[in-house]
C-alpha angles and dihedrals in degrees: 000000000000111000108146138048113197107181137183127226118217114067092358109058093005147029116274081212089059090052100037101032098038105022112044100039085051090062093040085054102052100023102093091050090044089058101042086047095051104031094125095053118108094231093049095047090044085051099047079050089055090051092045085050082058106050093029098239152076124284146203124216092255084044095057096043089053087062106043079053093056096047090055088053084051094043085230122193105228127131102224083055097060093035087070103037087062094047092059087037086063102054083044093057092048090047092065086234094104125045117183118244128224131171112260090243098050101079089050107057090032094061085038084052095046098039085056085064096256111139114228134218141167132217114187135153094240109086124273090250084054088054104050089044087059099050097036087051103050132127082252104056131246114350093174106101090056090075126080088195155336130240119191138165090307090072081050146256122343100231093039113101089215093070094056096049085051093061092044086049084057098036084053089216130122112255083247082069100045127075120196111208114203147127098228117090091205083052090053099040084048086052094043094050089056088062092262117137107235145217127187122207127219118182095126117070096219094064116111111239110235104207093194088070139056113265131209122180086211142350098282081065096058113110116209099183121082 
């Protein structure tokens, strides 16, 4: 039996505009005077390490901040990366200057779906503190709540089986009870290989159908029975 819902963000509850075209060149944007602003600070030096881990070198302030720059333009996956982004999202957020976006048909199904007893959860490559500022900024209030956790890059890579064996290891349920909710077809044959049902999403029509999975074109397609 369905008891848990685990969901991905881009191209599935939200816009990958939103996320493409408003996030990340808001953090492009900010991110050179954030760091300057906040360079003694203990999270921003154990980030730019984390930069430097990746590059294999030293770097200045300006240095790190070029690539970081330059790993926004690549859309690269990497967790110090992400960690910062949500950290200038947030100010953003707070400021009034960013609103997350949701399908209109995303708070619905996920209060239906909670109020049916399912626990929810997201996995997305933006950072756990990104997620929840998505979904505690949105048109339709505070989704937050709806949500029993968050799972990013540190559980591991989103087309790798062994992430997703991982979540089910913390969610202490079996992959049958378990349905993975994406648009890309590598997510969901990573998910299916860890023993989770699957559903892709496509409601954008430059997803790749991926034939091997369910597909929905929205949540009201989504079929929670085996």
């Amino acid at each position: 039996m369905l008891k848990a819902i685990v969901t991905d963000i881009e191209g599935t509850t939200s816009s990958i505009e939103f996320v493409h075209k408003t996030l990340f060149p808001y953090a492009k944007a900010h991110l050179r005077a954030f760091l300057r602003e906040h360079a003694g600070e203990a999270q921003i030096q154990s980030l730019i390490d984390d930069v430097e881990a990746v590059v294999g070198w030293d770097l200045s302030i300006d240095e790190a901040a070029d690539t970081l720059e330059q790993w926004i333009v690549e859309d690269r996956k990497l967790t110090p990366l992400k960690t910062l982004q949500g950290l200038i999202w947030k100010r953003g957020y707070e400021a009034g200057e960013l609103k997350g976006h949701v399908f209109d048909d995303t708070p619905d199904y996920l209060r239906r779906w909670h109020a049916q007893g399912l626990k929810l959860y997201v996995y997305s490559s933006g950072s756990v503190a990104a997620q929840k500022l998505i979904f505690g900024h949105t048109a339709y209030g505070d989704l937050t709540p709806l949500f029993s956790g968050y799972f990013d890059t540190r559980i591991g890579g989103k087309r790798e089986a062994g992430s997703y064996r991982e979540i089910l290891k913390q969610l202490r349920l079996p992959g049958s009870d378990v349905l993975f909710l994406s648009d890309i077809g590598e997510e969901l044959d990573a998910a299916r290989e860890a023993g989770l049902r699957t559903t892709q999403l496509l409601r954008d029509t430059s997803a790749t159908p991926a034939p091997r999975h369910a597909q929905a074109r929205d949540f009201s397609d989504v079929t929670l029975d085996d």
